[in-house]
N, C-alpha and C positions, 0 to 999 in steps of 0.2 A: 759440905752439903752435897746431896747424889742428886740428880737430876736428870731431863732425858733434852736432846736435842732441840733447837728452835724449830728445824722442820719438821716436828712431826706433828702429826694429825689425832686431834680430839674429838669426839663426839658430842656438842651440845645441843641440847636440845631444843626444838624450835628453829634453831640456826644452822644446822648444818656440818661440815666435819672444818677445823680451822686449825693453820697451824699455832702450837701454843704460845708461840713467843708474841703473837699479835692479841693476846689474850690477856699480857699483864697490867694489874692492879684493878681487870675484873670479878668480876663472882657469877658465877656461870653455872648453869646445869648440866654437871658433865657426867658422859656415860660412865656409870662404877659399877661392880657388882654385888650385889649384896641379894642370898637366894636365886639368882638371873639376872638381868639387865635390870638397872635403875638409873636415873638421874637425879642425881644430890649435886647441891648449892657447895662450890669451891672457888677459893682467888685464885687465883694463878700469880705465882710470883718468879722474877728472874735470882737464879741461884748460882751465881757466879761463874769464872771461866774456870774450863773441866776439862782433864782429859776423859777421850768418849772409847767405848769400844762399838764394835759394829756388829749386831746379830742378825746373820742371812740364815733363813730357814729352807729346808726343801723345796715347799710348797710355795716360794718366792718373797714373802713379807719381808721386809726388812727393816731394822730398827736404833736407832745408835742413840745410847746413854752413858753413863760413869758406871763405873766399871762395879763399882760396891752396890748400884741400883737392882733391887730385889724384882726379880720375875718372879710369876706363878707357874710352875710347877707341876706334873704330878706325882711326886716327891715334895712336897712344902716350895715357900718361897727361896729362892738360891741367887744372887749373887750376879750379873748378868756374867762376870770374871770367870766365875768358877762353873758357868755349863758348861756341858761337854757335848758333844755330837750326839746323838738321837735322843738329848731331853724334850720332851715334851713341853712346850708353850700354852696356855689356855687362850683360846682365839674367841671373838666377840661371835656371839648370840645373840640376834635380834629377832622379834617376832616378824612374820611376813606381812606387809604392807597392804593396802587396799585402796585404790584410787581410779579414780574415770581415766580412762586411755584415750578418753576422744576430747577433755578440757582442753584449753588454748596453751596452758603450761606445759602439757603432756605432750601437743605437739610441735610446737616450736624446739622442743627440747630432744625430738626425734631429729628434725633436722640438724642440729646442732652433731647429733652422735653422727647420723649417717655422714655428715661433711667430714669431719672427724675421722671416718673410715674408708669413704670414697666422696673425697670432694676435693674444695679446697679453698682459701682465702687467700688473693693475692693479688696486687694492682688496683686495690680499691673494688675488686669484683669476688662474688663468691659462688661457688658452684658445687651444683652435685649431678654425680656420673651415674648413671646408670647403662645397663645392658640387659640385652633382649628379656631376661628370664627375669627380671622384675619389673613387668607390668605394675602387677596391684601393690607396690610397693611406688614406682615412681605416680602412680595416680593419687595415693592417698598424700604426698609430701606436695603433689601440685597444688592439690585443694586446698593444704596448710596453706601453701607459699600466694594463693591467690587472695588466700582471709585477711594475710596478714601485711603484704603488698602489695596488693589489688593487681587488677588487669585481668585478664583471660588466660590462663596457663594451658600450653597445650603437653600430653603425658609425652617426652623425648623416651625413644630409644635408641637404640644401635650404638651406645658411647655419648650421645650427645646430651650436653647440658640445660639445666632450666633458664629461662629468659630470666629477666628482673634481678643480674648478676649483680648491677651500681648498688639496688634497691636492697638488696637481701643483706648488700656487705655492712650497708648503710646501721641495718636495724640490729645486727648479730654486734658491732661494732660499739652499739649503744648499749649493749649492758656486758660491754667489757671483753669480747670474744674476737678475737686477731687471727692473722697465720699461724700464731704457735700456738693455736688449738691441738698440732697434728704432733707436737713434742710434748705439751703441757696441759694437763685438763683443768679447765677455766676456774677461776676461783664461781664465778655464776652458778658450773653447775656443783661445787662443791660445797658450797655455801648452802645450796639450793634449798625448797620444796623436795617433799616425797615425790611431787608430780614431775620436777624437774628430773631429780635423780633416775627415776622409771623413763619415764621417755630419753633420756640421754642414752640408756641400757637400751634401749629398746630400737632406738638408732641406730648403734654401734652393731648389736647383734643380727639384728636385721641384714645389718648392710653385708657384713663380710662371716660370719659364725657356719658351722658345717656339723647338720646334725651326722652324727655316725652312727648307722643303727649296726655295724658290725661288731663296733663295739663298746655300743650303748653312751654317748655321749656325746655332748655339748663344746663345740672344739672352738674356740676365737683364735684362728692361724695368728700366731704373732706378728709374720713378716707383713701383715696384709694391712696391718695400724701402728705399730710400733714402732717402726725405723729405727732397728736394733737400740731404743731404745728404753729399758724395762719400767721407765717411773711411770709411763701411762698404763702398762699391765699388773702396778702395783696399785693405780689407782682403778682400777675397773674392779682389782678384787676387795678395795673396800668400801666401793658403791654397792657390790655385791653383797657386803656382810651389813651394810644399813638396810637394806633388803630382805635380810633373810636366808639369804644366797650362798654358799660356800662354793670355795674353788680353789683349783690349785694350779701354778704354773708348772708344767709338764717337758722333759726334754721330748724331742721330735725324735722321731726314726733318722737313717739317710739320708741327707739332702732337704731336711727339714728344720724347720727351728723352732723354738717353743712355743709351745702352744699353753692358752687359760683354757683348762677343762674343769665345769663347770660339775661339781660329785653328783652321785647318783642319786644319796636320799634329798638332793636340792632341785632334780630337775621337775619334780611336782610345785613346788614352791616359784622355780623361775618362769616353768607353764601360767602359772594363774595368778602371777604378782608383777611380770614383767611381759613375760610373752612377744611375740614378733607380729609383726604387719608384712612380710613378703611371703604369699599366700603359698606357692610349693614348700618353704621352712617351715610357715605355720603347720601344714600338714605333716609334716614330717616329725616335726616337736610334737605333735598329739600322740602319734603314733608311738613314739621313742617314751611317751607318758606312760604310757596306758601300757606298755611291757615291761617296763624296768624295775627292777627290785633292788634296794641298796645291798651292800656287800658282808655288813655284818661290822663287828665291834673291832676294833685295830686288834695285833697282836703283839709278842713281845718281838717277834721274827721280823714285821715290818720296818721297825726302826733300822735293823741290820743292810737292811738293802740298799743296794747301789744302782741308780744309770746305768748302764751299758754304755761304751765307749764304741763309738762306729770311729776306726782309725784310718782303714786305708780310705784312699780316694781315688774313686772311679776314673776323675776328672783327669788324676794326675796321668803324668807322662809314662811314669813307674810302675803305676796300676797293673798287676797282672794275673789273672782269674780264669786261667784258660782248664785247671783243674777244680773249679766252681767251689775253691775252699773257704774263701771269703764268703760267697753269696751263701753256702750252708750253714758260713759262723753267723752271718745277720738273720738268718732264721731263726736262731738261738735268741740273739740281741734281742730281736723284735718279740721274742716268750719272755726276756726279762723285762722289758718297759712295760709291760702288761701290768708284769705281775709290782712291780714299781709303782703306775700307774695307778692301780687300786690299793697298795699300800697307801699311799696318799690319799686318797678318797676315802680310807676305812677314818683316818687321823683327823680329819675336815671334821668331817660328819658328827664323831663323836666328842668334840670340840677343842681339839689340838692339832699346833702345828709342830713340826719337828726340826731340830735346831741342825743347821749343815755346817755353821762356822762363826767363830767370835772370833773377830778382829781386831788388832789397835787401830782408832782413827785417829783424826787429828783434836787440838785441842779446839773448842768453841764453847763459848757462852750456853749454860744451862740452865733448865725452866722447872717447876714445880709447883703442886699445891701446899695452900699452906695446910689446909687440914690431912687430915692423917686419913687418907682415904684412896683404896685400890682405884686405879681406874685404867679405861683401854687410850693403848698408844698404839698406835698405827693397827690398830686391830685386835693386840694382846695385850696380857693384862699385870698390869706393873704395879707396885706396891713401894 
């Protein structure tokens, strides 16, 4: 019997995204599709130990099931065994959201993202950092943190932290949220409300994200949340796609690391469904709104395309560029991420991601529905 991994992430509704091995000998309303997005009534059952293969996509999603388990396709359902490199994956479609940003859900749950990207849980105390250039950003998290922990908050800058560090750790603590918020995104806010999921985004973004109006896009620097490592930038892009949101994990230029850029025809959607609280980003996201035009339909050439490899290193000892060959070849490099860059965004947008590699994993215990019905696994859509 084919099946897809215990950790992976289902869409139920009302509830939130859950991995499905926590889901057997329920009956659940789980994301399928049938004409668009629906939620249809299914059990979930455990279908014995399997070996798995592992599918990493360009665009970062990743997914491990048995090997004969049918993906969609644009070519029919195939085999997850027998894809090949730049098949096409059909990636989850949600309509965009709609909810108050100033509810008590909404904001606690900014906190929760901003700590997450500049804070921190540790010693029983929890803390968020700010610096000069977010004023109206550390104002509006004090107000929260005064409603919800009382006292007098006074707005910290220059690097300095909010008072009410015992009190904050205390209450974050009570619905399940630890130090390895900063490795692991909390089952709280995965489980969550639409309100939770929007303010956790809206946190994150806020705190560390870099509108680039040079070249039109929504950037989440990876090294500035991640801690090299990718499960929380798999999870932000499918907080993203319960949202409405498309995006893709991006390689960096030079001395860069990946970056989650959030596609073109999304950043209207991410403007007025999630949107930011640190008033020079707000500004800057309006602007980067109200100019941006999406890229247009993928092509057949897109799949073809490759990263650029930045090989030498400046750093090194060996490093030598005194005839500027290197610095005129990453001029090149940096023409191909571009054009990279938005082959990925054309694929998002029109609702596929593209397959970079199938793997052998290891063997582990497999999960399924019993009814005969497509549904999305970590994002895409398995049969």
């Amino acid at each position: 019997m084919s099946g897809i991994a215990g950790d992976t992430r289902v869409w139920i509704d009302g509830r939130g995204m859950w991995p499905i091995s926590e889901l057997v000998g329920q009956t659940c309303a789980i994301a399928t599709h049938a004409n668009g997005l629906a939620f249809q009534p299914a059990q979930v059952v455990e279908a014995g130990t399997r070996s798995l293969v592992q599918i990493t996509t360009r665009e970062g999603i990743v997914l491990r099931l048995t090997a004969d388990r049918r993906v969609v396709t644009d070519h029919g359902d195939v085999a997850a065994a027998e894809l090949r490199p730049t098949g096409r994956l059909q990636l989850l479609h949600a309509p965009s959201l709609a909810v108050n940003v100033d509810a008590p859900k909404v904001k606690l749950a900014e906190i929760v993202g901003w700590i997450t990207a500049r804070g921190s849980i540790r010693d029983g105390e929890a803390r968020l950092a700010f610096g000069p250039e977010d004023s109206g950003a550390s104002e509006r998290l004090t107000a929260t943190l005064a409603a919800f922990v009382g006292g007098n908050a006074s707005s910290p800058l220059g690097g300095e932290s909010l008072n009410y560090e015992r009190r904050l750790c205390q209450m974050l603590t009570g619905v399940g949220i630890d130090g390895t918020l900063r490795h692991s995104l909390p089952e709280w806010v995965w489980r969550g409300s639409n309100e939770v999921v929007i303010g956790y985004l809206r946190g994150v973004f806020s705190a560390v994200a870099h509108i680039d109006d040079a070249e039109l896009q929504i950037v989440l620097p990876a090294h500035s949340i991640f801690e090299d490592d990718p499960s929380l930038c798999r999870a932000a892009q499918l907080l993203l796609l319960r949202c409405g949101v498309r995006s893709a994990r991006s390689p960096g230029r030079r001395h860069e690391r990946d970056h989650l850029v959030i596609s073109r025809g999304s950043v209207a959607t991410f403007a007025t469904t999630i949107g930011l609280f640190a008033p020079p980003k707000l500004a800057a996201l309006e602007a980067l709104r109200t100019s941006i035009k999406p890229l247009g339909p993928p092509t057949a050439k897109d799949d073809t395309l490759r990263a650029p490899r930045y090989v030498e290193d400046p750093d090194n000892e060996d490093y030598d560029d005194d005839d500027g060959l290197i610095a005129e070849a990453d001029v090149h490099r940096d023409k191909a991420l571009l054009k990279y860059r938005a082959a990925a965004d054309r694929r998002v947008e029109a609702g596929w991601v593209s397959v970079a590699s199938v793997e052998r994993d290891v063997e582990d215990v497999v999960f399924d529905l019993r009814e005969a019905l497509p549904f999305f696994a970590n994002g895409v859509l398995v049969r």
